[in-house]
PATORMI-956644 format. One record per residue (C-alpha): chain; residue in three letters; residue number from 1; x, y, z. Coordinates in pm, 1 decimal. Layout:
<rs>
> A, ala, NUM, X, Y, Z
...
</rs>
This chain:
<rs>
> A, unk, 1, 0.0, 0.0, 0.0
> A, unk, 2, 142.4, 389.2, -113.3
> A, unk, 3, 171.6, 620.2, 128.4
> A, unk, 4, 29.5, 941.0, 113.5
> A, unk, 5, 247.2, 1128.2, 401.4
> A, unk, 6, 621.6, 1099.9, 461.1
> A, unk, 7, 749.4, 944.3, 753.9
> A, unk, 8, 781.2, 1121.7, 1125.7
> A, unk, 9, 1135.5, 1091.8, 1076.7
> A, unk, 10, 1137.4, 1280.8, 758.8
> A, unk, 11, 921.6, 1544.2, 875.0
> A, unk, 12, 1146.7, 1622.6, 1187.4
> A, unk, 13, 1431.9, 1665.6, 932.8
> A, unk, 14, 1271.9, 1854.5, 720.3
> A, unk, 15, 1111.1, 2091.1, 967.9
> A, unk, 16, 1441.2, 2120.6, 1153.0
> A, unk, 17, 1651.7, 2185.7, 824.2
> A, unk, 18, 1360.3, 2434.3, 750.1
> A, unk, 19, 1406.5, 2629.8, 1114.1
> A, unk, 20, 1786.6, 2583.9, 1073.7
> A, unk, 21, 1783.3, 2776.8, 730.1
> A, unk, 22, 1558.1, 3017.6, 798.8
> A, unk, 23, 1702.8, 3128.4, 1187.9
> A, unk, 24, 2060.2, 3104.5, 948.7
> A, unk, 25, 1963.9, 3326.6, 676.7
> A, unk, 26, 1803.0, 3601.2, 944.7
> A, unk, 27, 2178.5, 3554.2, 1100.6
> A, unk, 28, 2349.8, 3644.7, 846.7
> A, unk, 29, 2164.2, 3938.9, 738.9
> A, unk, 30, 2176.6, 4078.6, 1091.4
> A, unk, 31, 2574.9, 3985.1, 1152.3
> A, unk, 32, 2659.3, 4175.4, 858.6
> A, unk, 33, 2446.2, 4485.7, 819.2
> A, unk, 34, 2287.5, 4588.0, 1161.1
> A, unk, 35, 2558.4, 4765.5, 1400.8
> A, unk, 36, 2652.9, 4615.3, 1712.4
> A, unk, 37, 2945.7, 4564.3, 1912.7
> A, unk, 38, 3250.0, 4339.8, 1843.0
> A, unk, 39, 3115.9, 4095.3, 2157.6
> A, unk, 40, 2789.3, 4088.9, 2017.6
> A, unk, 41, 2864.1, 3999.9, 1661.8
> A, unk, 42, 3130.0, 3751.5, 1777.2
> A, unk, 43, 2856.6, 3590.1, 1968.9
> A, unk, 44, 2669.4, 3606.0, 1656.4
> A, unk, 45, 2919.1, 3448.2, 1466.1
> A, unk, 46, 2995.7, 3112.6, 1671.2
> A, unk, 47, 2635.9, 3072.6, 1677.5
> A, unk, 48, 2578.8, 3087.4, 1285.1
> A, unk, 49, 2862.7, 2854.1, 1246.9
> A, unk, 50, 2658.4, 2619.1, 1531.6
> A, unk, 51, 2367.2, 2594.4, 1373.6
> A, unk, 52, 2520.4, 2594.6, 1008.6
> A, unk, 53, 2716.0, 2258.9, 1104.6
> A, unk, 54, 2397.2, 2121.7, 1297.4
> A, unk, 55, 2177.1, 2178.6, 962.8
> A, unk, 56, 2484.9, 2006.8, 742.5
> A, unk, 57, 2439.2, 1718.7, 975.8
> A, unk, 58, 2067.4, 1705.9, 967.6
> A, unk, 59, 2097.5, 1736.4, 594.4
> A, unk, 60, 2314.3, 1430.4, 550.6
> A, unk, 61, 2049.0, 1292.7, 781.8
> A, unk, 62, 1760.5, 1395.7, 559.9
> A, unk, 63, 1958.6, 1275.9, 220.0
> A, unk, 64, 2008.1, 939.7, 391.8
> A, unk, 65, 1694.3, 909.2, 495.1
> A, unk, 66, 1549.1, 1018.3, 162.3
> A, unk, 67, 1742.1, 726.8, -43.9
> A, unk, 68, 1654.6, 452.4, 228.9
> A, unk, 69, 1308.7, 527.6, 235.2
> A, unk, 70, 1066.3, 612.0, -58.8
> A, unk, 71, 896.6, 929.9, 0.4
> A, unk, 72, 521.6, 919.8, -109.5
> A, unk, 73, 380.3, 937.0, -439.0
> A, unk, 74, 313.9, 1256.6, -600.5
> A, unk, 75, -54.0, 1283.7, -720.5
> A, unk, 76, -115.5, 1065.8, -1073.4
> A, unk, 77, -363.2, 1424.0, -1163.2
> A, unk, 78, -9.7, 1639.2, -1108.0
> A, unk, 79, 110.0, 1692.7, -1475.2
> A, unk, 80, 424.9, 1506.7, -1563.1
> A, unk, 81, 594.5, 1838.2, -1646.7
> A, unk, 82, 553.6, 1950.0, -1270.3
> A, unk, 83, 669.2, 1619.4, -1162.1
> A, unk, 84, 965.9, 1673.6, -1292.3
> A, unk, 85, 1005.5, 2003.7, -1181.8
> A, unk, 86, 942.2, 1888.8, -803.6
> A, unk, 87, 1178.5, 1653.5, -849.1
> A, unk, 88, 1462.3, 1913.8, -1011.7
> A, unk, 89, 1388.3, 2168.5, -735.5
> A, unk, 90, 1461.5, 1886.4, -421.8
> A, unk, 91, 1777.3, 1774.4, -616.9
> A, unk, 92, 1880.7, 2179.9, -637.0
> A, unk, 93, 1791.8, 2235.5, -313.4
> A, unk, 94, 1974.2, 1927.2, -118.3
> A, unk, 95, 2249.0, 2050.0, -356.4
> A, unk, 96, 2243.1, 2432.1, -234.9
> A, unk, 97, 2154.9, 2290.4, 181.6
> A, unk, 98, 2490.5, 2115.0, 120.8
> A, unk, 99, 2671.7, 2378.9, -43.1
> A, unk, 100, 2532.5, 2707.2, 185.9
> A, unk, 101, 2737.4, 2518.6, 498.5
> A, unk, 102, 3023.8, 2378.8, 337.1
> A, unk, 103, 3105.7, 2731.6, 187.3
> A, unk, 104, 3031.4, 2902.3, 557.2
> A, unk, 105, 3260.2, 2642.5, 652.9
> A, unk, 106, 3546.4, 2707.4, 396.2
> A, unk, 107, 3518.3, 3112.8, 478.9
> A, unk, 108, 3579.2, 3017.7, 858.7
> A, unk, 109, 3900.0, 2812.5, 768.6
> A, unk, 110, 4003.7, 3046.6, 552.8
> A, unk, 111, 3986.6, 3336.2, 761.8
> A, unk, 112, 4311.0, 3507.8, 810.6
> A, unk, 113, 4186.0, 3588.3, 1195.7
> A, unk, 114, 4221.8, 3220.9, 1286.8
> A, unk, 115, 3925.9, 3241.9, 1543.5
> A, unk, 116, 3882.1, 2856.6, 1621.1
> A, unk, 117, 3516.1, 2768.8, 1628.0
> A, unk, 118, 3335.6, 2615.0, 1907.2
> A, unk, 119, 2978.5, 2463.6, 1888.7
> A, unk, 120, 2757.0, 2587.9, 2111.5
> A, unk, 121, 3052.4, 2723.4, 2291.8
> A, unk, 122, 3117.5, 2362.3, 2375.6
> A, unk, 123, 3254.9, 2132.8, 2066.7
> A, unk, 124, 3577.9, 2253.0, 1894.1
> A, unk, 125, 3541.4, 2234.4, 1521.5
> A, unk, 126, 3815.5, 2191.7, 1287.5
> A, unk, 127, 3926.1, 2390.7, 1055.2
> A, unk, 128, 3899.5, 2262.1, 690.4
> A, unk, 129, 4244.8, 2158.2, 649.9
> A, unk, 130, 4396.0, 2313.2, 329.5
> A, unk, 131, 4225.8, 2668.8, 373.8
> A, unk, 132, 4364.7, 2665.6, 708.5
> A, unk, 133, 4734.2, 2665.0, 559.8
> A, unk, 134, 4711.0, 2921.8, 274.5
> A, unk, 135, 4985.2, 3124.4, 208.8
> A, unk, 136, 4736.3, 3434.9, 111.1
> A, unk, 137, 4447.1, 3394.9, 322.7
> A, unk, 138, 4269.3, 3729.9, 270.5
> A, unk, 139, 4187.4, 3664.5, -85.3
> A, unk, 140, 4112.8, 3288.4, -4.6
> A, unk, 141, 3816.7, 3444.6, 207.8
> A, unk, 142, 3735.8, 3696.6, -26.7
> A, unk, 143, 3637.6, 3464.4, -299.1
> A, unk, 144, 3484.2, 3277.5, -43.2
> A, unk, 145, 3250.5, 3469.4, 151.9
> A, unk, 146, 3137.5, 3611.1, -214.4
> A, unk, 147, 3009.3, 3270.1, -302.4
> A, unk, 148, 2846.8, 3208.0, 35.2
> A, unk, 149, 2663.6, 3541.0, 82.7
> A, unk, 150, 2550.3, 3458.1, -301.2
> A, unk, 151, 2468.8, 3149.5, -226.9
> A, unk, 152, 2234.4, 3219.7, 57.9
> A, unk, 153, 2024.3, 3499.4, -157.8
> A, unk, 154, 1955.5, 3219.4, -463.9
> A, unk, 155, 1830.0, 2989.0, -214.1
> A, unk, 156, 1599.7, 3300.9, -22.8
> A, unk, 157, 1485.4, 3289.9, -410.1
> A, unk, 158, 1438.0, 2891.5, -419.7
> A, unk, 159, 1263.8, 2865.1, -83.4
> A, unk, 160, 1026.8, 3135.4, -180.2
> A, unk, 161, 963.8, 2962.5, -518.4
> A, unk, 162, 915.9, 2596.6, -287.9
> A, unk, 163, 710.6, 2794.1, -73.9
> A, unk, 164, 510.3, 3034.5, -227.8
> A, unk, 165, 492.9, 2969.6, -588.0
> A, unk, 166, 547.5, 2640.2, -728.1
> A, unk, 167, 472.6, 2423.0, -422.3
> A, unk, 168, 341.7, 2424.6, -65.6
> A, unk, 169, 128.8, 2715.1, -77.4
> A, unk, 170, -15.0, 2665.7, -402.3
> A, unk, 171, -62.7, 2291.4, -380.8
> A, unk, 172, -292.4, 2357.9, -39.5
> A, unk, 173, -482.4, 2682.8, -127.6
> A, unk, 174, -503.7, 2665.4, -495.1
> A, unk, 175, -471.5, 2351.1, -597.3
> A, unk, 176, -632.1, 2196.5, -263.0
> A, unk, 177, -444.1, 1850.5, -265.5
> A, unk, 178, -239.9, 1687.1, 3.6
> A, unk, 179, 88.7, 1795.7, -136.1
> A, unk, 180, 157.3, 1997.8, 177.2
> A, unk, 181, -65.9, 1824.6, 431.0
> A, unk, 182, 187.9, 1505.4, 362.7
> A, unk, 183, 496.2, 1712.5, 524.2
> A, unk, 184, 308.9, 1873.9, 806.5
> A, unk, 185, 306.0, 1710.5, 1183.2
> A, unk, 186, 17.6, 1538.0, 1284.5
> A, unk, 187, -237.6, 1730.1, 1496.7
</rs>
């Protein structure tokens, strides 16, 4: 028998990722364009690189739980065009939860301040191991924090596409099919 909800695992991941991204990308913005003092955005800091490993982990989580369990079927009405297009946007958005992190992470180890990073203010974190020995690191992080801070505004624009346009949203007040109920909590 087909499902027609994915499983309590895979909503906790995917709810979690969601929170993670979202508390991440309000982070960032705030880090880098509202004043504050040099404690403050420190504090800032170590917690956006906390939470940014914590969603990396819960998106390997997700990704392994994806390909060891079948999510459910999409709706046989849903037109095969659309099908495909749900399935392009999850494989661009795995690809862009994977690659937001890892490029936080490679702007960290590249830093020329060496500031180590400690999760939660309790796990030390490692450095990624060739940024950490550059001979120029200023231009390392340059490059670097160019492609994150770019990264994070194309996937503002994919979530709000996910979201608002092509999927949730849509499915449930437009299209009124189960599309979103399947990835909410139980009541």
């Amino acid at each position: 028998m087909a499902r027609d909800r994915y499983t309590a695992t895979a909503i906790t991941l995917h709810w979690v990722i969601a929170l993670g991204i979202l508390v991440q990308l309000v982070l960032g913005l705030v880090m880098v364009h509202y004043p504050m003092s040099v404690g403050e955005q420190f504090k800032l800091y170590q917690l956006h690189k906390s939470i940014g490993i914590t969603v990396l982990f819960a998106v390997f989580l997700r990704l392994f739980w994806r390909l060891t369990h079948r999510p459910p079927e999409l709706p046989e009405t849903m037109p095969v065009l659309e099908r495909q297009a749900a399935s392009a946007t999850h494989v661009v958005l795995y690809l862009f939860m994977f690659a937001l992190p890892l490029t936080g992470w490679a702007v960290v180890s590249a830093s020329p301040f060496d500031i180590p990073t400690v999760l939660f203010g309790v796990i030390p974190w490692p450095d990624l191991p060739v940024l950490s020995t550059l001979a120029n690191k200023h231009a390392a992080e340059a490059v670097l924090s160019y492609i994150h801070s770019r990264l994070a505004f194309v996937i503002i624009g994919l979530l709000a596409l996910h979201i608002l346009v092509l999927a949730a949203l849509r499915h449930h007040f437009l299209l009124h099919d189960n599309i979103l109920r399947r990835m909410l909590p139980r009541r």
